[in-house]
C-alpha positions as CSV (number, residue, x, y, z in Angstrom):
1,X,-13.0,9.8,-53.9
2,X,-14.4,9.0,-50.9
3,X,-13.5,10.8,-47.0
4,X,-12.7,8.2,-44.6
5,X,-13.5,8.1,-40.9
6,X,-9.9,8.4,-39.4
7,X,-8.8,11.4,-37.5
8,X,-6.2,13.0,-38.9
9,X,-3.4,14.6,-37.2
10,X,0.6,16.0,-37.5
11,X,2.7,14.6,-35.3
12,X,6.6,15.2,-34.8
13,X,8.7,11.9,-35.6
14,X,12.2,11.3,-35.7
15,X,14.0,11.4,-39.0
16,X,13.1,8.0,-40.9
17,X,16.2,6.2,-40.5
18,X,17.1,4.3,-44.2
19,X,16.1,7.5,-46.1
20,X,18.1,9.9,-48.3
21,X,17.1,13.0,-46.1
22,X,18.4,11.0,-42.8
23,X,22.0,10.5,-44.8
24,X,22.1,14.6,-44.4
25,X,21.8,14.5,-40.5
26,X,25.6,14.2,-39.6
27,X,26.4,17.9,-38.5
28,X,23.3,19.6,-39.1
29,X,22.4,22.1,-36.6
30,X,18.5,21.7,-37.0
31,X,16.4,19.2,-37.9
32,X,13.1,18.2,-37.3
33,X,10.0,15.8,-39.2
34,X,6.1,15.6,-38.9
35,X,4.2,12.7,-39.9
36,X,0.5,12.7,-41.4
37,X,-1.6,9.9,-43.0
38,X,-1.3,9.8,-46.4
39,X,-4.3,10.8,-48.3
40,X,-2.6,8.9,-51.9
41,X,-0.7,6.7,-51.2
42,X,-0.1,5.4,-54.9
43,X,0.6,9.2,-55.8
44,X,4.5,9.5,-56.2
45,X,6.7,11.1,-53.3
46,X,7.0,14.4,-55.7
47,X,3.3,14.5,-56.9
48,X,2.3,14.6,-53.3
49,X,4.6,17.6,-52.7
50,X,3.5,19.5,-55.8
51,X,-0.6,19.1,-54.3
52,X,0.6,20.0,-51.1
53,X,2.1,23.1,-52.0
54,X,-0.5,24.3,-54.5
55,X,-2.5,24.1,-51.6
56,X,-0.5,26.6,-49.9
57,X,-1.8,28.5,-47.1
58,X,-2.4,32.4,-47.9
59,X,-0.9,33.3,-44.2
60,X,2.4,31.2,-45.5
61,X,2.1,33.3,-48.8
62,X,2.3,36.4,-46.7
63,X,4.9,35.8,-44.7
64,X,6.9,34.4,-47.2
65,X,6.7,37.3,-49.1
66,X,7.8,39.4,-45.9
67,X,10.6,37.3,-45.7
68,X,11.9,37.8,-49.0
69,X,11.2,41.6,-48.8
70,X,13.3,41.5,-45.0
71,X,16.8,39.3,-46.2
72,X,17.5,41.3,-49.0
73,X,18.1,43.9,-46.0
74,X,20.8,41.5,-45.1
75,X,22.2,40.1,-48.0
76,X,19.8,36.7,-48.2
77,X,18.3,35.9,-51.4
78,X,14.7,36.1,-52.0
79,X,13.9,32.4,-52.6
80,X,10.5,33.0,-53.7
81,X,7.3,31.1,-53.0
82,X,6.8,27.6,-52.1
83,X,4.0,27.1,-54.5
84,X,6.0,28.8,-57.5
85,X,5.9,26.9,-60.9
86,X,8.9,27.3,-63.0
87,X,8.4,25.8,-66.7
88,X,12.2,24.6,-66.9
89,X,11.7,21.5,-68.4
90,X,12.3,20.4,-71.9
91,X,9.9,19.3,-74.7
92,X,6.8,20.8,-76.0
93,X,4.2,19.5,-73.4
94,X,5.9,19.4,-70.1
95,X,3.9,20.2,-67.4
96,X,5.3,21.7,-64.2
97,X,2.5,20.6,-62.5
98,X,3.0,17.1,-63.1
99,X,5.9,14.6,-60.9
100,X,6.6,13.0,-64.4
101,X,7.9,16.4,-66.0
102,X,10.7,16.9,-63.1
103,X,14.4,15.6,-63.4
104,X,16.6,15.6,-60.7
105,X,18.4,19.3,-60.5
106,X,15.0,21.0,-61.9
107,X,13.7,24.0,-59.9
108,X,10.6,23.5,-58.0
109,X,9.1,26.5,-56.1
110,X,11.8,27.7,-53.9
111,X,14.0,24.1,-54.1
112,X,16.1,22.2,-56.1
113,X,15.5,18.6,-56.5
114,X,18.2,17.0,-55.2
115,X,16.8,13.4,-55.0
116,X,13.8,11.9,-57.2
117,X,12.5,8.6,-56.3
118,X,9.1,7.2,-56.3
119,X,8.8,6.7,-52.7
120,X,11.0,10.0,-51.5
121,X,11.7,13.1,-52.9
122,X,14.2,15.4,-51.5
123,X,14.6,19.5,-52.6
124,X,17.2,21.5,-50.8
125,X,18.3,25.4,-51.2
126,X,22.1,25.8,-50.6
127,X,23.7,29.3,-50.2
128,X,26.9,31.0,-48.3
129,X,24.6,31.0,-45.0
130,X,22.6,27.8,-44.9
131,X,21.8,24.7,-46.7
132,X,18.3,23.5,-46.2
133,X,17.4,20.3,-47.6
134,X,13.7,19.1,-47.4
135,X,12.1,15.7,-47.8
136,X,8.5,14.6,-48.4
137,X,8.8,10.3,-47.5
138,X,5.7,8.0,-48.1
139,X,6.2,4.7,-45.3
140,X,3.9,2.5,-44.2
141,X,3.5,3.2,-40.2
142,X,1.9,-0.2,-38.8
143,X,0.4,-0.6,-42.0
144,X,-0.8,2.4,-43.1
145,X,0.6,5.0,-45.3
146,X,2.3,8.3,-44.2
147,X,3.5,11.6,-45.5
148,X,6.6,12.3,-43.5
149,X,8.0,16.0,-44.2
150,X,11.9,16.1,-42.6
151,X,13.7,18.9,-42.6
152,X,17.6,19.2,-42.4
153,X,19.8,22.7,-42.0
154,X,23.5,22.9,-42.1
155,X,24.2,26.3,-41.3
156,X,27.5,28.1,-42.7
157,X,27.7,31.4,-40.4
158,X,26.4,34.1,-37.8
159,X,24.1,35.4,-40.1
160,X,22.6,31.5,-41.1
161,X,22.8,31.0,-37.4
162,X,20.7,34.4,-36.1
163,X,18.3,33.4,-39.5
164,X,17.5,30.2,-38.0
165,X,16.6,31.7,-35.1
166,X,14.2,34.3,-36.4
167,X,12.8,31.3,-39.0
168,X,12.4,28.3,-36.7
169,X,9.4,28.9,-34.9
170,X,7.3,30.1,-38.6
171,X,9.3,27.0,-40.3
172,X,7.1,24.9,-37.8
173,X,3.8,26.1,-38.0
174,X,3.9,26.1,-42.0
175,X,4.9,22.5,-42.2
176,X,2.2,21.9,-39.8
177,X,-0.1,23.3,-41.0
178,X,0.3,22.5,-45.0
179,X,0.2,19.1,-43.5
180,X,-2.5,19.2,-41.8
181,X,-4.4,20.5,-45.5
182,X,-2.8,17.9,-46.9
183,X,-4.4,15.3,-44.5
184,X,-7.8,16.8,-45.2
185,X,-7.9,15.7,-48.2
186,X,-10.2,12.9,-49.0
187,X,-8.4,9.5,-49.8
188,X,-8.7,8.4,-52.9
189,X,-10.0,4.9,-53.3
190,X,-10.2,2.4,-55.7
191,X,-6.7,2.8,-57.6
C-alpha cells in the first residue's frame, strides 16, 4: 500500500443519475450524496461499505446509541449500530466481514441489502414512519475513482417527519465524516 499525494476531500453531489439509489428519488422528502476519492477502487461496492463502517467513528457510536435509547420513548425501533456484524449467512465458513458472504435481503449493521452489485450497493431500513434507503456507488469522476454515499428518505408520517428533523443535521456530519476516514486511507496499488 502506498499513500498518494492527492488531497482528499467530501464534497456534496447530486444523486448519480443511472444508479439504483437515483430510481428511489420520485417523492422522497430528503435526499442528499457526498462524493470522496476512492481509496480501492477494485474493492467491490459492498466491501467498501463494510471497511468504511468498521471504521466507525466512536462519536457516531455514541450517538447512535442515544438515539436508540431516545425512539423507544416514541415508539421507533432501536436499529442498532452501523458497524454491527450479524452472522446470518449460511454455510460453515461465511464471513460477515467479507462482500462475498452477503446475499441480497441479508442484514448488515442497521440495513438490509436491498441491491448487490459489484459497482453499487444499496441497504435501506423500512418501517411505519420512514423508509431510508442508502447507497455506497463507485464512478469514475474525470477519470478517477469515487465513493459516492446517497441517501434517500420517504417519510410515512408526523412522527417520520419531526424525526427527520431532529436526525438531519447528525445524518450529515456522520456521512461526512466516515467519508472523510474512508478517504484517508492509503490507496492500494498494484492490484
Amino acid at each position: 500500500m502506498s499513500t498518494t499525494a492527492t488531497l482528499r476531500t467530501v464534497h456534496a453531489v447530486p444523486l448519480p443519475e443511472g444508479t439504483v439509489i437515483h430510481a428511489a428519488l420520485p417523492g422522497a422528502q430528503y435526499a442528499d450524496a457526498y462524493q470522496t476519492p476512492d481509496p480501492h477502487p477494485n474493492a467491490s461496492a459492498l466491501q467498501a461499505w463494510l471497511d468504511m463502517v468498521a471504521r466507525t467513528p466512536h462519536w457516531t457510536r455514541a450517538l447512535m446509541a442515544v438515539r436508540n435509547r431516545l425512539v423507544r420513548l416514541v415508539g421507533l425501533k432501536d436499529v442498532g449500530q452501523l458497524h454491527d456484524v450479524h452472522d446470518q449467512r449460511s454455510g460453515p465458513h461465511a464471513d460477515p466481514r467479507n462482500a462475498a458472504s452477503y446475499r441480497q435481503g441479508d442484514r448488515v449493521g442497521i440495513f438490509i441489502l436491498r441491491h448487490l452489485g459489484e459497482r453499487e450497493v444499496v441497504m435501506g431500513q423500512d418501517d411505519k414512519h420512514l423508509d431510508v434507503q442508502v447507497s455506497l456507488c463507485k464512478r469514475l469522476v474525470g477519470g478517477q475513482p469515487m465513493l459516492v454515499l446517497s441517501t434517500v428518505v420517504h417519510i410515512h408520517n408526523t412522527l417520520g417527519h419531526a424525526y427527520m428533523a431532529v436526525i438531519t443535521p447528525f445524518h450529515c456530519a456522520i456521512v461526512r465524516s466516515m467519508l472523510r476516514r474512508v478517504a484517508a486511507v492509503p490507496t492500494r496499488t498494484g492490484h
